[in-house]
FIZA-890321 format. One record per residue (C-alpha): x, y, z. Coordinates in steps of 0.1 Angstrom, whole numbers, padded with zeros to 4 digits, always signed. Example, Ala and Ser with C-alpha at 12.3 -4.5 7.8 and 13.67 -1.06 7.14 Angstrom:
BEGIN
+0123-0045+0078 +0137-0011+0071 
//
This chain:
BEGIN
+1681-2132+1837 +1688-2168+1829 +1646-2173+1830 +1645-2146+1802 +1670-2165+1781 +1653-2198+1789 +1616-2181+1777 +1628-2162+1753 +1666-2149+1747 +1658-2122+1725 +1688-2098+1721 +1665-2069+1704 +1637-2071+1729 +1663-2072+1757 +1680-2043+1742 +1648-2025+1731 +1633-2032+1767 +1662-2013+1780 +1664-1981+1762 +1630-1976+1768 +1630-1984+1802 +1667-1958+1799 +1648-1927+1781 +1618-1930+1804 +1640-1927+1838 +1668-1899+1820 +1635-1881+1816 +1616-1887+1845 +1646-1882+1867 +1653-1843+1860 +1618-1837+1859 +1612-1846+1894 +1644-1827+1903 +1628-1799+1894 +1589-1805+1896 +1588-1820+1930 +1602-1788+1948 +1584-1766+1928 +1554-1783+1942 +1559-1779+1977 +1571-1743+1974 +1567-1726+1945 +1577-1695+1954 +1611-1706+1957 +1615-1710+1920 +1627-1676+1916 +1657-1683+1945 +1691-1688+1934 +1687-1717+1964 +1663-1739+1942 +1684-1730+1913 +1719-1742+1931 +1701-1773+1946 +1686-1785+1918 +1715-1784+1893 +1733-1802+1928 +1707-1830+1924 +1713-1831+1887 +1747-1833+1890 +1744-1865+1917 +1723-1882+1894 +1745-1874+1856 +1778-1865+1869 +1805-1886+1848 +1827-1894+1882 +1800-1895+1908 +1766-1899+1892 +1744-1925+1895 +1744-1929+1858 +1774-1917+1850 +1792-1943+1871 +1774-1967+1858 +1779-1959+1821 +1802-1993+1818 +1776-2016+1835 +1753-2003+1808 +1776-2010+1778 +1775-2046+1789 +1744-2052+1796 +1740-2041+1759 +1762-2066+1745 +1747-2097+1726 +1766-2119+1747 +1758-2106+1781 +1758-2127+1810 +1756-2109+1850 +1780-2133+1860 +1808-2129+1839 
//
């Protein structure tokens, strides 16, 4: 982080950076959830199975208590601020 504020210390190309990087994975993420097992067995789309594991796997990755993101939500607020340092 500190070489990227020596080289450049762009807040909008930091920012920008990151909700790109953000939108790609929020939509890459449930995607693959669902994609990947359709893949390997497709006949099992039409299970209530699939169905229950893959809103489980959403749920691990978005829930608001648990989630990867969802826990995370703060972390990402700060990151976002102008004065953002990762060791304060």
């Amino acid at each position: 982080y500190d070489v990227y504020q020596v080289l450049n210390g762009n807040y909008p190309l930091r920012a920008t950076g990151f909700l790109m990087a953000f939108i790609t994975i929020l939509g890459l993420i449930p995607t693959a959830t669902l994609f990947v097992p359709l893949l390997r067995k497709p006949k099992e789309l039409l299970t209530r199975k699939f169905w229950k594991d893959a809103r489980r796997g959403v749920n691990l990755i978005f829930s608001p208590k648990d989630g990867v993101f969802g826990s995370t939500i703060g972390q990402i607020f700060d990151y976002l601020r102008p004065d953002f340092h990762p060791n304060d």
